[in-house]
C-alpha positions in Angstrom: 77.5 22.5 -51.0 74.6 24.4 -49.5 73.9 25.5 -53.3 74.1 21.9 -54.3 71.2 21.0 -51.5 69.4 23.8 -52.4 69.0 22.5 -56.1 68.3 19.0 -54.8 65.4 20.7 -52.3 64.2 22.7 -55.5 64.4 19.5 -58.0 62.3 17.4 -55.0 60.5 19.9 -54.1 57.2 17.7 -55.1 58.0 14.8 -53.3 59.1 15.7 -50.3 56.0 17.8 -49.5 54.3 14.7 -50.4 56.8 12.3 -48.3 55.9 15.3 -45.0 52.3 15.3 -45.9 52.6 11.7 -45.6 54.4 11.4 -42.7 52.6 14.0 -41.2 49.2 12.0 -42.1 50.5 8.8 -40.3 51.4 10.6 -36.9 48.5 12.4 -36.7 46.2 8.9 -37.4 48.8 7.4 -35.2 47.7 9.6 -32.1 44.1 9.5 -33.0 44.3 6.1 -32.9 46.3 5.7 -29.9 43.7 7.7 -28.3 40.9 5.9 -29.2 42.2 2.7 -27.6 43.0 4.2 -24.9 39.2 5.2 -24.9 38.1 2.2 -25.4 40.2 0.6 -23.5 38.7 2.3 -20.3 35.6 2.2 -21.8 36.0 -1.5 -21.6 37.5 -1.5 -18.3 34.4 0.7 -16.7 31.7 -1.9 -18.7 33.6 -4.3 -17.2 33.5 -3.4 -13.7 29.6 -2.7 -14.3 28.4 -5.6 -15.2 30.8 -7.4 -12.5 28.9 -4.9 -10.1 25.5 -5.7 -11.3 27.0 -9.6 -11.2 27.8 -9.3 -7.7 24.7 -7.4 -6.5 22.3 -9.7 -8.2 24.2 -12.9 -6.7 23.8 -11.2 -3.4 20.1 -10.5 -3.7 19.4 -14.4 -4.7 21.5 -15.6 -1.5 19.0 -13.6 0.8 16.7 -14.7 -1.1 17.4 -18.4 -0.1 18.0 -17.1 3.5 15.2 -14.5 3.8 13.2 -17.9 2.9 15.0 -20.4 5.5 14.3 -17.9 8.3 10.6 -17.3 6.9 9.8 -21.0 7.7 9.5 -21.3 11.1 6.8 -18.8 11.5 4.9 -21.0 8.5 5.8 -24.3 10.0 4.1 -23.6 13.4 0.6 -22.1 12.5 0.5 -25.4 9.3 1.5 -27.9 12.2 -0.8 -26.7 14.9 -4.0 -26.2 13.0 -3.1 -29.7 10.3 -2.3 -31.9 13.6 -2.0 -35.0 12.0 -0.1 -36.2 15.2 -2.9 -35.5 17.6 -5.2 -37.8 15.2 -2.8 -40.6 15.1 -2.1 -40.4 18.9 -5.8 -40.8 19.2 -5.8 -44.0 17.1 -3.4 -45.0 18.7 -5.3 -44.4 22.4 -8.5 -46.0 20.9 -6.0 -49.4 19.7 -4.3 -49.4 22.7 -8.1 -49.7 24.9 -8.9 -52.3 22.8 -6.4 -54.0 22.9 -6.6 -54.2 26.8 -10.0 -54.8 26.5 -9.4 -57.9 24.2 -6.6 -59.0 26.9 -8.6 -58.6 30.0 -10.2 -61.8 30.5 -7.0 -63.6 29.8 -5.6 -61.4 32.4 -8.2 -61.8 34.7 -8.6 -65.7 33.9 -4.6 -65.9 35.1 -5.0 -63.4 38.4 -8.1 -65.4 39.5 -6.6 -69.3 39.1 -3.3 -68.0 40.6 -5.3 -66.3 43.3 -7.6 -69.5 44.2 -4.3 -72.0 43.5 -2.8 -70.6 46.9 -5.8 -70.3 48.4 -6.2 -73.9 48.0 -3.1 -74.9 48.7 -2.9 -73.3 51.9 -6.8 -74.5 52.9 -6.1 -78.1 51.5 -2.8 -77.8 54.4 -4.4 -76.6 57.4 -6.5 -78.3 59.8 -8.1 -75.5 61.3 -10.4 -74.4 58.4 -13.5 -76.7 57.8 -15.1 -78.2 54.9 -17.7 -75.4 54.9 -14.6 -72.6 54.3 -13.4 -74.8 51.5 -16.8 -74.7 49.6 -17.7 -70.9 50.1 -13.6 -70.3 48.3 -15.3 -72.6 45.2 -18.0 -70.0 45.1 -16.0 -67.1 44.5 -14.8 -68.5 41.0 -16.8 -67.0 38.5 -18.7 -69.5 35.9 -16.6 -69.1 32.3 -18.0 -66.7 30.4 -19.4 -64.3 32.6 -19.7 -60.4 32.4 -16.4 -58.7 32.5 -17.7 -55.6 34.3 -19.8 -57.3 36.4 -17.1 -59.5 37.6 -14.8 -56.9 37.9 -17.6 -54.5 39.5 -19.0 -50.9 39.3 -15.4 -49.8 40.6 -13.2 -52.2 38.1 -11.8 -53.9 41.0 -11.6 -57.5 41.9 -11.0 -58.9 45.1 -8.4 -61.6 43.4 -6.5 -58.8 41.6 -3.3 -57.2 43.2 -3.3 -53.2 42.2 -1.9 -53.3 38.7 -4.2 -55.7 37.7 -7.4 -53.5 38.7 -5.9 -50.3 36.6 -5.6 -52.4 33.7 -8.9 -53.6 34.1 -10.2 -50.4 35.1 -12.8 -48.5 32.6 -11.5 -46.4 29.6 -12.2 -42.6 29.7 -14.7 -41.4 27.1 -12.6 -40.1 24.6 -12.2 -36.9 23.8 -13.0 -36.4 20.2 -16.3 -38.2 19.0 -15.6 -39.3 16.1 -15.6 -43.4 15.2 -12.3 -45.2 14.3 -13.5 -45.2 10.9 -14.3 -41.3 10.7 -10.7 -40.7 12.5 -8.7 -43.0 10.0 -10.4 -40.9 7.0 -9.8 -37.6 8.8 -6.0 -39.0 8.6 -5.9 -39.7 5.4 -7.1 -36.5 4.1 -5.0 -34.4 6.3 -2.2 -36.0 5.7 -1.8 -34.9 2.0 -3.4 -31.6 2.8 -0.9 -30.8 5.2 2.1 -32.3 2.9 0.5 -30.4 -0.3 -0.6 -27.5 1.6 3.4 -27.3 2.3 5.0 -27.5 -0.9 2.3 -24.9 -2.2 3.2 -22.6 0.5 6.7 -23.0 0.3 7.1 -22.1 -3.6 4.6 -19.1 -3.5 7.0 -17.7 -0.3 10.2 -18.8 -2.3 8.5 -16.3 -5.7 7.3 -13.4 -3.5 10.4 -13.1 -1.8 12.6 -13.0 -5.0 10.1 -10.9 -6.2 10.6 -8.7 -3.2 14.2 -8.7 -2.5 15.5 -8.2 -6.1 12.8 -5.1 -6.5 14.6 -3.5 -3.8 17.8 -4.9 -5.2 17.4 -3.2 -8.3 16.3 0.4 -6.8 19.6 0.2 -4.7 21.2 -0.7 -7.5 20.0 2.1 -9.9 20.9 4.9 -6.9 24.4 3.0 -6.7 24.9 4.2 -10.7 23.5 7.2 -10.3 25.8 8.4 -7.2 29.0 6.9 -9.2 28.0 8.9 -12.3 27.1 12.0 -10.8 30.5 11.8 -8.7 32.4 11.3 -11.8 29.9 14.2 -14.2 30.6 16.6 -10.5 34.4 16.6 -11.0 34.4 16.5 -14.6 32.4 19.9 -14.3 34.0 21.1 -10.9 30.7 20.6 -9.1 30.4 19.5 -5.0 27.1 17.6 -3.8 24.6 15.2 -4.5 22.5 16.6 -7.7 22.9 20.5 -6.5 22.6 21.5 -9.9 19.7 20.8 -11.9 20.6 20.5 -15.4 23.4 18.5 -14.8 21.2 15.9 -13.0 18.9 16.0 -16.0 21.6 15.2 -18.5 23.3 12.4 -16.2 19.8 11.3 -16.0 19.1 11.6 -20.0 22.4 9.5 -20.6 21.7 6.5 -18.3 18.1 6.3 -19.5 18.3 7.1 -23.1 15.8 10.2 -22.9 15.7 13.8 -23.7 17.4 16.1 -21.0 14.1 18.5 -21.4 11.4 15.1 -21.3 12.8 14.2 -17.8 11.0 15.5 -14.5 12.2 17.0 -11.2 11.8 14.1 -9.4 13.0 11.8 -11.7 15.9 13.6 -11.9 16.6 13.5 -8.3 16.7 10.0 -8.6 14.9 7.3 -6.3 16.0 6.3 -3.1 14.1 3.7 -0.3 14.0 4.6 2.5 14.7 2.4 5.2 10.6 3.0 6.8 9.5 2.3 3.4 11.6 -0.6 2.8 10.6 -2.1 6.5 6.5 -1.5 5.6 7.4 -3.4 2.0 8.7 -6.5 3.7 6.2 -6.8 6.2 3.8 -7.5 3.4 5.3 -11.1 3.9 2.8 -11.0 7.1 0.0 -11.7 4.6 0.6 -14.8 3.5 2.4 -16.4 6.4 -0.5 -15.4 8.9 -3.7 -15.4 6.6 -3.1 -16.0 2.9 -2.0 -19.5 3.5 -5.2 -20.3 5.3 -7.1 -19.8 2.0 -4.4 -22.0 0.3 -5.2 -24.8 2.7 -8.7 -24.9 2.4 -8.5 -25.0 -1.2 -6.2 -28.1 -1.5 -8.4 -29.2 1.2 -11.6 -29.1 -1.2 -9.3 -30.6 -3.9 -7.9 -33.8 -1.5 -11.2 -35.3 -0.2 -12.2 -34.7 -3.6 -9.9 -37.1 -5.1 -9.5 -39.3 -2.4 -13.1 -39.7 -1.5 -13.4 -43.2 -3.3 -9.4 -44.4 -2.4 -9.5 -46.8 0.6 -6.3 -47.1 3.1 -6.1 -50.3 1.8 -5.7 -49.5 -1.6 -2.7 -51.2 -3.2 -0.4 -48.1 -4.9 2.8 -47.9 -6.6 5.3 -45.3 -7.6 3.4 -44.2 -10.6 -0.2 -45.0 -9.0 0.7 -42.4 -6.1 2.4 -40.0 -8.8 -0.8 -40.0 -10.4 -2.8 -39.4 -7.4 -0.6 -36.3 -6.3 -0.7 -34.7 -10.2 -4.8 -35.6 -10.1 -4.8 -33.1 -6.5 -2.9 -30.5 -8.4 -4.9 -30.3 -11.7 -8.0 -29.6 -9.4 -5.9 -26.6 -6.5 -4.0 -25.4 -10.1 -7.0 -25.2 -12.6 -11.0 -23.6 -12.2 -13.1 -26.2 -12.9 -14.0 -24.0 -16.3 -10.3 -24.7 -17.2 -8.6 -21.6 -16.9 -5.2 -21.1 -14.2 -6.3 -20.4 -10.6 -4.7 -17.0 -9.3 -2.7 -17.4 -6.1 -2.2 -13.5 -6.0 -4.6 -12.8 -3.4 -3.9 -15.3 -1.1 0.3 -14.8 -1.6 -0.2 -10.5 -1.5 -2.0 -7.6 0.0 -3.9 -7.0 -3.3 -6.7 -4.7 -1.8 -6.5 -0.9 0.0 -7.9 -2.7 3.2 -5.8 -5.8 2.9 -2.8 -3.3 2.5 -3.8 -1.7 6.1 -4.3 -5.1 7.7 -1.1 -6.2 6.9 0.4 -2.8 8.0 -1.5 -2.8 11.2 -0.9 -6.2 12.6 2.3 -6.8 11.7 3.5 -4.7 14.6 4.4 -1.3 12.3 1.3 0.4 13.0 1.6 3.0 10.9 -0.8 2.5 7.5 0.0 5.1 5.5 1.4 4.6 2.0 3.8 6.7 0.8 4.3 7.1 -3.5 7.2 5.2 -3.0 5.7 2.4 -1.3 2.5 2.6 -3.2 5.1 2.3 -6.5 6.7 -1.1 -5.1 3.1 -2.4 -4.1 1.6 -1.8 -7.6 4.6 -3.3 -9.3 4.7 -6.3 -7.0 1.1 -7.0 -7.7 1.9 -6.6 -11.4 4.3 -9.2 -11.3 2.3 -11.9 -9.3 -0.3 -11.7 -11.6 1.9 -11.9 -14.8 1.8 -15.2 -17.4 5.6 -15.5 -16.0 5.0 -15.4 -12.3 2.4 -18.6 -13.4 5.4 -20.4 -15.2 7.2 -20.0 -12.0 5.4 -21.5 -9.8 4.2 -24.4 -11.9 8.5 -24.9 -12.1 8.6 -24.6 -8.4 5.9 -26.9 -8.2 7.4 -29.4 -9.9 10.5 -29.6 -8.4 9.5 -30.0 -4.7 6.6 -32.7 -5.9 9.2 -34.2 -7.8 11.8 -34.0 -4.6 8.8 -36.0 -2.7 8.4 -38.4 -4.9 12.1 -39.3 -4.5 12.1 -39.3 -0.7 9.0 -41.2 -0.4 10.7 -43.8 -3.4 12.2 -46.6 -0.4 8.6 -47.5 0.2 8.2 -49.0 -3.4 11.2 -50.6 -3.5 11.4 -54.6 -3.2 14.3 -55.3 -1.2 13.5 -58.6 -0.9 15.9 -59.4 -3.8 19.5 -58.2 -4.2 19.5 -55.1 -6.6 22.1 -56.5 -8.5 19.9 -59.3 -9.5 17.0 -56.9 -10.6 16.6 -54.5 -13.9 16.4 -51.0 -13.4 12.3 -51.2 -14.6 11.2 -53.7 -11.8 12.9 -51.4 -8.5 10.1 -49.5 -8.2 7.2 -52.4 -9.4 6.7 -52.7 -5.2 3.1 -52.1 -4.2 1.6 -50.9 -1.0 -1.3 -50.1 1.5 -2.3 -45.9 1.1 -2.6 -46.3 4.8 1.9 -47.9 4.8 2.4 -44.7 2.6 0.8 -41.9 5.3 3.3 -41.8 7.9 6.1 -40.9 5.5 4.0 -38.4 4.1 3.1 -37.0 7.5 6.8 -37.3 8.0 7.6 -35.3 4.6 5.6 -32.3 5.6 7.9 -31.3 8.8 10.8 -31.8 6.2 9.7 -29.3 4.0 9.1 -26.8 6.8 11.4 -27.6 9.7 14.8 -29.8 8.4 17.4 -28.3 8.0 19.3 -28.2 5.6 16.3 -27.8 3.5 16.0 -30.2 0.6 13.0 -28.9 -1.1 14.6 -25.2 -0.6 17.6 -26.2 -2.3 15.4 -27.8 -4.7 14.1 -24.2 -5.7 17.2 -22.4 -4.8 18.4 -24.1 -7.8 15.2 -23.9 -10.7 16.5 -22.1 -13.7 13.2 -20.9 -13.8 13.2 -18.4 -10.8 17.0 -17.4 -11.5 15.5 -16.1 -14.8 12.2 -14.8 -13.3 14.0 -12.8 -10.8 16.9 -11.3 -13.4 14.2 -10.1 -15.3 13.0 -8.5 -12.2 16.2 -7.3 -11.2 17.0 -6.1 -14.7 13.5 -4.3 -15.6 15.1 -0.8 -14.9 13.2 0.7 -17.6 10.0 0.9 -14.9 12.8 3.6 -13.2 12.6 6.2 -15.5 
């Protein structure tokens, strides 16, 4: 038998090695390939979880974004409501309309007090006996003749002897008032500062809403980047046996060659070390936001200032407007704050940022840190903030923001143009908005819409921006640009 197998091994002798080889061949790719799923697999699993990671952290920076901006608007609101005190103006209109009105009232009033006055004067002189005729025709004297001199009649005091004592302080003289201005040269001054302060507002509002994405997802990103570099160097140290953060040197330049694509030799010490803020330097970055909400937005006010009288200069309060007509008049103010009168895009930078050495130590000095020196680390987020601001895409942003909050009050000030004197159901969708009106009818919403984009909360015009494709993509690209780290 074994002789028998032997001559069947002998007469196959070709084809088996080929069926081993073969069979060999398939286990071997078998396990290779079970290997490299398994590779890839985790491979898969660990891109996963990273992008999920940067997912997570760049959701997170856009959320204190939208709350770093909410708790930004106080401080903004009360320096733009104190110094653009539209209230003050109207309470003094108000002052001035309520004297004359008392004025215009006064000889009624007076008229009424003197005939009720002499009526039981009359009455009780025409009843008696013991007054004579003589008493009777002195009480006819003290009538004055129709038409006589208020302040005579009432005297150098405002007083009349007829009048009980709420009479005489209605009657009494008005105070000079306090801001010299006429009526017509206060109802102007309204009118002007009114849209400034409502413009001035939404400007202020979108260039905080960019520099603070700008701000929070720079540090975002550098916290991110020392996140992946900790993860990697923990997982290269027990790969290789190592303890510590970056103890040895060549390994750090390798870990750092692999994340950014370099060669090992072409990266520096400090580069390889990686890049870490500070909490001091991260503190002196995000006081920079002192510039703009105690001085920058000053130079933003003035500007729309320049551009409202200019366009409003020859539209009276009793100018009829619609929808479009005010639409028109608000895109008219922008064209002249947005563009140089040669045509070219006005630059906010300097008013939104520190872009000077001596700005910087302003900024540093009196928002309470005191100390005004600028590390490299600082001086790097500085430089690239600046570089940002002043990019094409920083200007596409804001014109987005703009857009959307002028847009948003546009809609809340829509009620004023609608006719409701016929049921909707009985009107087309054109002719709800055909509704014209007084400027002056339109000012107190307006006034009204400027404490709503600063104060309300919840914020409208913030969720407005909180939700402009726009930004999200202006700030992933900032979050995202981790090619400035190497």
């Amino acid at each position: 038998m074994l002789s028998s197998l032997a001559g069947f091994v002998k007469r196959r002798q070709r084809g088996l090695a080929i069926l081993g080889s073969a069979a060999g061949g398939i286990y071997l790719a078998a396990s290779y390939a079970r290997s490299r799923f398994a590779e890839l697999s985790e491979r898969l699993v660990t891109d996963r979880a990273a992008k999920e990671n940067l997912r997570r952290r760049f959701q997170q920076a856009q959320e204190d974004c939208a709350f770093t901006l909410l708790a930004l608007l106080p401080t903004l609101s009360k320096q733009v409501l104190e110094e653009l005190d539209v209230e003050a103006l109207t309470a003094e209109l108000q002052r001035r309309a309520e004297e004359t009105r008392k004025a215009k009232e006064a000889p009624r009033l007076l008229e009424q007090s003197t005939t009720s006055a002499l009526g039981q004067s009359w009455d009780t002189l025409g009843n008696s006996a013991l007054y004579p005729a003589e008493t009777r025709e002195a009480a006819q004297v003290a009538l004055p003749d129709e038409g006589e001199d208020e302040r005579e009649y009432l005297g150098a005091n405002g007083e009349s002897q007829h009048m009980n004592g709420s009479a005489a302080q209605v009657e009494a003289a008005p105070e000079t008032p306090a801001d010299p201005r006429t009526k017509a040269e206060l109802w102007q001054a309204v009118k002007i500062l009114t849209f400034q302060r409502t413009i001035t507002s939404l400007y202020l509002l979108c260039l905080l809403a960019v520099q603070t994405h700008i701000q929070l997802n720079l540090l975002g990103r550098f916290n991110y980047v020392n996140s992946v570099y900790e993860q990697a160097w923990r997982s290269a140290t027990a790969a290789n046996g190592q303890n510590g953060l970056f103890d040895d040197e060549a390994l750090a330049r390798r870990l750092k060659a692999e994340l950014t694509g370099e060669k090992a030799e072409d990266v520096d010490d400090d580069d390889a070390a990686g890049k870490r803020i500070d909490g001091h330097t991260e503190q002196q970055y995000l006081s920079c936001t002192w510039w703009l909400l105690w001085k920058g937005w000053r130079d933003i006010s003035e500007r729309v200032r320049i551009a409202t009288e200019e366009s409003l200069e020859s539209v009276s309060l009793k100018t009829q407007l619609g929808a479009d007509d005010l639409r028109k008049l608000l895109v008219e103010i922008r064209r002249k704050i947005e563009y140089e009168p040669t045509g070219a895009c006005h630059s906010f930078a300097a008013a939104t940022f520190p872009m000077s050495h001596a700005a910087e130590s302003e900024t540093l000095e009196k928002s309470g840190l005191g100390d005004t020196f600028i590390g490299p680390d600082f001086r790097g987020l500085l430089d690239e903030t600046k570089d940002f601001l002043e990019s094409p895409d920083s200007s596409v942003v804001l014109r987005s923001c703009l857009d959307r909050t002028f847009s948003q009050l546009s809609s809340s000030l829509a009620h004023l143009f609608v006719d409701d004197s016929q049921p909707p159901s009985q009107m087309r969708f054109e002719e709800l908005q055909d509704k014209k009106v007084r400027l002056a009818a339109v000012l107190p919403a307006l006034a009204r819409a400027s404490h709503s984009i600063l104060n309300t909360m919840p914020n409208e015009f913030a969720e407005a921006l909180a939700d402009n494709r726009e930004l999200q993509e202006f700030s992933a690209v900032v979050y995202s640009n981790f090619l400035v780290e190497q």
